[in-house]
C-alpha positions in Angstrom: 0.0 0.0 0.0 1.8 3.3 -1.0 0.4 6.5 -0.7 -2.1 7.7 2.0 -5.0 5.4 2.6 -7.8 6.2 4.1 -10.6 3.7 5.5 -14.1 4.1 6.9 -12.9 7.3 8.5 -15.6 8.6 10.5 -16.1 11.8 13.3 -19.1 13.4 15.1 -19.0 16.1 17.7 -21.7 15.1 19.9 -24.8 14.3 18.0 -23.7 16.0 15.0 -21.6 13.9 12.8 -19.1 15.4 10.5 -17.9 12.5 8.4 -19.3 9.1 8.0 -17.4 6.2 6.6 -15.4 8.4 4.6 -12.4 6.1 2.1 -10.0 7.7 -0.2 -6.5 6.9 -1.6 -4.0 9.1 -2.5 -1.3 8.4 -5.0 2.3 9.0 -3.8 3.4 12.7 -5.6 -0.5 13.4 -6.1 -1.9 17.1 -5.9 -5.5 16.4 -3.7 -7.8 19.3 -3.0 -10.5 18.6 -0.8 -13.3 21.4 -1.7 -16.3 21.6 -0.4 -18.9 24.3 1.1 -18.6 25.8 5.1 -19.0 22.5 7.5 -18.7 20.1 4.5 -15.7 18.4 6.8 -12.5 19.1 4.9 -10.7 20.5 7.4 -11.9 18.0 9.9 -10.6 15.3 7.7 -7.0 17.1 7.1 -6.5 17.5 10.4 -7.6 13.9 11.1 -4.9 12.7 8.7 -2.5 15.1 10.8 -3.3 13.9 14.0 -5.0 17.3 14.9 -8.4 15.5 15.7 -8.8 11.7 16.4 -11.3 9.8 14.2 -14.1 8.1 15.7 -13.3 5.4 13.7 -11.5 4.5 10.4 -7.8 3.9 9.8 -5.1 6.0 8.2 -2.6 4.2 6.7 0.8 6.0 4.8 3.2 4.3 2.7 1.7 1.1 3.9 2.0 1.9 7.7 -0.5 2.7 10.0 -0.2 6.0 11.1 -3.8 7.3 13.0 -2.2 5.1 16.3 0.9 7.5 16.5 1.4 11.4 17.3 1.4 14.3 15.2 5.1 14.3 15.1 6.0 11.0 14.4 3.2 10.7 11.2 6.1 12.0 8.5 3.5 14.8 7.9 4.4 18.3 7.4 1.2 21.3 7.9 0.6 24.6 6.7 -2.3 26.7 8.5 -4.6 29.1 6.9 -2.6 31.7 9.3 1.5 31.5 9.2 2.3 30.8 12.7 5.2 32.0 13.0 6.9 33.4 16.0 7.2 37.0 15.4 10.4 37.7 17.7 12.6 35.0 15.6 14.2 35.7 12.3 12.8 33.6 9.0 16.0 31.5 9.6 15.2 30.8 13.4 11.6 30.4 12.7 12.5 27.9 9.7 15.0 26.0 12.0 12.6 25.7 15.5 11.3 22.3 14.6 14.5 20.4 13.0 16.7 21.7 16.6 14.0 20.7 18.9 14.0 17.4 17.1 17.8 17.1 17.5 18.9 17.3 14.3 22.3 18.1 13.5 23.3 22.0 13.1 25.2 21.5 9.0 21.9 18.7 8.0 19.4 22.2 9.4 21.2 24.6 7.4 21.5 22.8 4.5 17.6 21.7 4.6 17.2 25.4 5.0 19.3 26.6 2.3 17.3 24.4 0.1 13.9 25.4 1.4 15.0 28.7 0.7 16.2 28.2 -3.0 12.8 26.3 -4.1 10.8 29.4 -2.8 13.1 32.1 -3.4 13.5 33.5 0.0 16.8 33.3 0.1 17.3 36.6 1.0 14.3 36.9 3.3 16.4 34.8 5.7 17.1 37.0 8.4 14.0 39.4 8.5 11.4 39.0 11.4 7.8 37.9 9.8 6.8 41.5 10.8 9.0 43.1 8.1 7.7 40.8 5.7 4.4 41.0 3.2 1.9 38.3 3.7 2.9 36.3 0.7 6.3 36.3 2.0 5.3 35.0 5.3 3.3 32.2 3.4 6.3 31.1 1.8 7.8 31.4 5.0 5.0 29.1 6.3 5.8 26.2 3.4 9.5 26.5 3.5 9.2 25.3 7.4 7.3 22.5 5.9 9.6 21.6 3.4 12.7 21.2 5.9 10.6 18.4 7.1 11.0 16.2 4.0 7.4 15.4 5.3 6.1 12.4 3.1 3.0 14.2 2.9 2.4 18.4 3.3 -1.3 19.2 4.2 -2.4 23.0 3.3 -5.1 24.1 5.4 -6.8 26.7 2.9 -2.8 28.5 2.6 -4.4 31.9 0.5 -7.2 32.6 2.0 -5.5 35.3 3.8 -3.8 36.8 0.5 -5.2 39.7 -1.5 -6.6 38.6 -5.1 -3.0 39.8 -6.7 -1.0 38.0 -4.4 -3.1 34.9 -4.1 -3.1 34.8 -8.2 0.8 34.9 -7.8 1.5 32.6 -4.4 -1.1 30.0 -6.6 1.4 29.7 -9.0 4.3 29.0 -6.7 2.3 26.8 -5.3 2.2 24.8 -8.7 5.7 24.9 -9.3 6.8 23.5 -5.6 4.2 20.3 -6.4 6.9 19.8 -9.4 10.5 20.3 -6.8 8.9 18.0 -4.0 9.0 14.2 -3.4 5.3 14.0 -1.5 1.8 14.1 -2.0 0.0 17.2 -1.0 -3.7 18.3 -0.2 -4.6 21.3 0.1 -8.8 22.5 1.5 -9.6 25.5 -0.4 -13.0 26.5 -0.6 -11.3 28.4 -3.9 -12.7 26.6 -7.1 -10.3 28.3 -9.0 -7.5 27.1 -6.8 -8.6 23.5 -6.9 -9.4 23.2 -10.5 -6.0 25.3 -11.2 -3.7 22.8 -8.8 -5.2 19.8 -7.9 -4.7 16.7 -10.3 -7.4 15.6 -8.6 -10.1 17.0 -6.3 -12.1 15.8 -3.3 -15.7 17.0 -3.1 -17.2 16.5 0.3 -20.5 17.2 1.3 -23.0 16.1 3.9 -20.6 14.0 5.5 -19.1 12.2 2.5 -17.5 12.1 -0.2 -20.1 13.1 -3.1 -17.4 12.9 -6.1 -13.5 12.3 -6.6 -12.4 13.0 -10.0 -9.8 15.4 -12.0 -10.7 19.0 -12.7 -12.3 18.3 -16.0 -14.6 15.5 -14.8 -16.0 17.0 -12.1 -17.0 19.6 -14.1 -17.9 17.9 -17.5 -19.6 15.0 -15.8 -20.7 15.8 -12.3 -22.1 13.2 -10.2 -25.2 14.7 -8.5 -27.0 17.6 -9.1 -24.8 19.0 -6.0 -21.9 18.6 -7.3 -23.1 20.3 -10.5 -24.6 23.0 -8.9 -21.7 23.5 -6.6 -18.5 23.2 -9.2 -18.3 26.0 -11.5 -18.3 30.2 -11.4 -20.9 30.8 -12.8 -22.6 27.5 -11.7 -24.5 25.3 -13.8 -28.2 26.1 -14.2 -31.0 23.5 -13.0 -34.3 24.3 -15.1 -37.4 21.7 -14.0 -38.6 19.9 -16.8 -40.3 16.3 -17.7 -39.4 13.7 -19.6 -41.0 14.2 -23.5 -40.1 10.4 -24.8 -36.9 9.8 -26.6 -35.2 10.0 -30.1 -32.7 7.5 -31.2 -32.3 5.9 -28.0 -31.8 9.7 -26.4 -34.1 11.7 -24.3 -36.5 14.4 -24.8 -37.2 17.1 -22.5 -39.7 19.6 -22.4 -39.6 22.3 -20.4 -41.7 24.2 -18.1 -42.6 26.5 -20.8 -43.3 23.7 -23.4 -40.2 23.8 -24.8 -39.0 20.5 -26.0 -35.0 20.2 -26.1 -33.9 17.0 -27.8 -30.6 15.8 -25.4 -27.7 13.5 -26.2 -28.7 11.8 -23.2 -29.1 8.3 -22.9 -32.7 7.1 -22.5 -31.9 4.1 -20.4 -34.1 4.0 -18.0 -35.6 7.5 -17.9 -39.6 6.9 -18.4 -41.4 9.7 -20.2 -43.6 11.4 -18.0 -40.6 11.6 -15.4 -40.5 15.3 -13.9 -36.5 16.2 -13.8 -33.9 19.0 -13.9 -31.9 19.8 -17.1 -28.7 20.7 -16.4 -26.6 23.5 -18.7 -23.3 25.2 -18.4 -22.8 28.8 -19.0 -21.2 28.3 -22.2 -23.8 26.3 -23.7 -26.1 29.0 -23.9 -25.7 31.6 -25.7 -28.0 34.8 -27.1 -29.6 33.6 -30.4 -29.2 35.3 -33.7 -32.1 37.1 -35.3 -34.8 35.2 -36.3 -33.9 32.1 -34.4 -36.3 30.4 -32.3 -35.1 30.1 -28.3 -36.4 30.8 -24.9 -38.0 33.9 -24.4 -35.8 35.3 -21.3 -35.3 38.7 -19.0 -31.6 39.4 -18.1 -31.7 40.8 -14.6 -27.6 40.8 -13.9 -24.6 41.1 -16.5 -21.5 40.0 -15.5 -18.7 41.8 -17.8 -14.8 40.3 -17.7 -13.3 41.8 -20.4 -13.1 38.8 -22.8 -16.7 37.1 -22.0 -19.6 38.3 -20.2 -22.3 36.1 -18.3 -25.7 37.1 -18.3 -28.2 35.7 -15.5 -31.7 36.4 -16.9 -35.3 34.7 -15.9 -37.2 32.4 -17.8 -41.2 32.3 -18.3 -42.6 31.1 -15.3 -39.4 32.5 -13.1 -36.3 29.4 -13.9 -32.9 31.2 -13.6 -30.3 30.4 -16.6 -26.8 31.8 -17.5 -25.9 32.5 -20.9 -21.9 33.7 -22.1 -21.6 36.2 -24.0 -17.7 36.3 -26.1 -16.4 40.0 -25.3 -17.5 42.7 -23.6 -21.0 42.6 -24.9 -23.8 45.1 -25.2 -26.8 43.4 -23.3 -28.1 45.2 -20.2 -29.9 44.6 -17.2 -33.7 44.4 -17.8 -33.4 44.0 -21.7 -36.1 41.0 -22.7 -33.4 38.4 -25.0 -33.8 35.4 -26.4 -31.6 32.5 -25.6 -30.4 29.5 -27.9 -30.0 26.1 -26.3 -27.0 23.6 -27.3 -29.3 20.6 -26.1 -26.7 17.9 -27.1 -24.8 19.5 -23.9 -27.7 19.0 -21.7 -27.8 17.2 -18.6 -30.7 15.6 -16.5 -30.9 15.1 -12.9 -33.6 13.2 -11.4 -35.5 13.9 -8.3 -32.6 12.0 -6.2 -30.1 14.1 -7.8 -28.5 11.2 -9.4 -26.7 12.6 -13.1 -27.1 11.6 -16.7 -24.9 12.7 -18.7 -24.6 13.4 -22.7 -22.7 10.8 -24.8 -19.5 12.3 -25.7 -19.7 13.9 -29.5 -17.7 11.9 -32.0 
């Protein structure tokens, strides 16, 4: 067994359980984010595999040992907190060092690990400031360089930007991708950051009501979600549920007609989706679009425009009050109020049934 290993992991404080039953394994050398809304359990879980918090029950097992039976210390696991930590009266050098001296470790063997912490995260000459002469990004990288000197066989980041401005965070995200490549561990970071876990992660964790609801790479989880939570919870701007029943099928793939009659012909599956069957049809931003004169669409109000420079969203109401988000390329000319109409890629489509549970479109050849 190499990697972390995870097994029936499960924690509740008091009556309120936080994780039930939870199993996950995590290559050696593997970029894991574990994302997830507020009280989804991430952090509980990271600091579980730490030896923060003690499971209920479950095993954690690391490079084929079994490691939830020992202390923090002796678990080869190196962690970075959401805030730095660091002592404020010791230089970056001292603060760097703290852990390797009280752990005996030879004075040339702590300078050396430091000196090479220092060179992966360019802070070389950072090394004899205190952590209040430095800018927050600095004291981040402060934060992972006294993980590094660990040679940890596994570095847990407990949500690491959160504390960064938007500039900074954009930059430190990058550094963070180009450590991933100079160490020999597995990392998982919690972010509550889609952008940072689709950016970083090879792959992520999505955790909520107490389990695991999908583990997949950036792409699946977002081409193929596998509930109707997932879908609604990966992507910015999210995907766009709109109630609708099953209208029969075509070729083996399902009709949908919508609310207001509308009848979208998917690229979903029939299988065992029954006509009469009230669902949800699932669409992405990008699959809707504003339609060009004279083509037929959903009538639609747009009630917010969303302008980024290169593409614009535009969250407007349907008849009878479903929400739907439609991208615009460039800076566009729509505004808020304007009554548009709004063309459908329906071989995009998704449908979600009343448990949630996805179908998704056959891939197009």
């Amino acid at each position: 067994m190499s990697g972390l290993e995870l097994i029936d992991v499960s924690k509740s404080y008091g009556a309120t359980p936080v994780l039930e039953r939870v199993s996950l394994s995590v290559l050696p050398r593997e970029f894991i984010a574990f994302l997830g809304p507020s009280g989804s359990g991430k952090s509980t879980l990271l600091r579980i595999i730490a030896g923060l918090e003690t499971a209920d029950s479950g095993e954690v097992w690391l490079d084929g040992e079994r490691i939830d039976t020992r202390s923090p210390g002796a678990r080869g696991i190196a962690m970075v907190f959401q805030h730095y930590a660091l002592y404020p009266h010791m230089t970056v050098r001292e603060n760097m060092a703290f852990g390797l001296r009280n752990a005996g470790v030879a004075r040339d063997e702590i300078t050396r690990r430091i000196a090479q912490a220092a060179d992966i995260l360019e802070i070389a000459e950072q090394l004899d400031k205190k952590p209040g002469q430095m800018s927050g990004g600095q004291r981040q990288r402060v934060a992972i360089g006294r993980a590094i000197i660990k040679q940890p066989r596994l570095f847990l980041l407990d949500e690491p930007l959160s504390n960064l401005d938007a500039a900074l965070r954009g930059r430190t995200r990058v550094e963070l991708a180009q450590l991933r490549t100079r160490v020999d561990a597995a990392l998982i970071m919690v972010t509550h950051d889609q952008a940072e876990a689709m950016t970083l992660a090879d792959r992520i964790v999505i955790l909520d009501d107490c389990c695991i609801q999908q583990v997949g790479t950036p792409a699946e989880v977002y081409a193929r979600p596998a509930n109707a939570f997932v879908a609604r919870f990966v992507g910015s701007p999210p995907m766009a549920m709109l109630p609708a029943t099953i209208a029969g099928e075509e070729a083996g793939r399902v009709c949908v007609r919508l609310a207001e009659g509308t009848v979208l012909a998917t690229a979903v599956p029939a299988g065992e989706l029954v006509a009469g069957t009230e669902v949800e049809v699932g669409l992405r931003p990008e699959h809707v679009r504003l339609a060009a004169p004279g083509e037929a669409g959903l009538a639609a109000q747009v009630e917010l425009v969303e302008r980024l420079g290169d593409r614009t969203f535009l969250y407007a109401k349907l008849e009878g009050g479903a929400e739907i988000i439609a991208l615009e390329p460039g800076f566009g000319t729509v505004r808020p109020g304007d009554a548009v109409t709004l063309a459908i890629d329906a071989p995009c489509a998704h449908v979600f049934t009343a448990s949630g549970a996805a179908h998704h479109p056959e891939p197009r050849a």
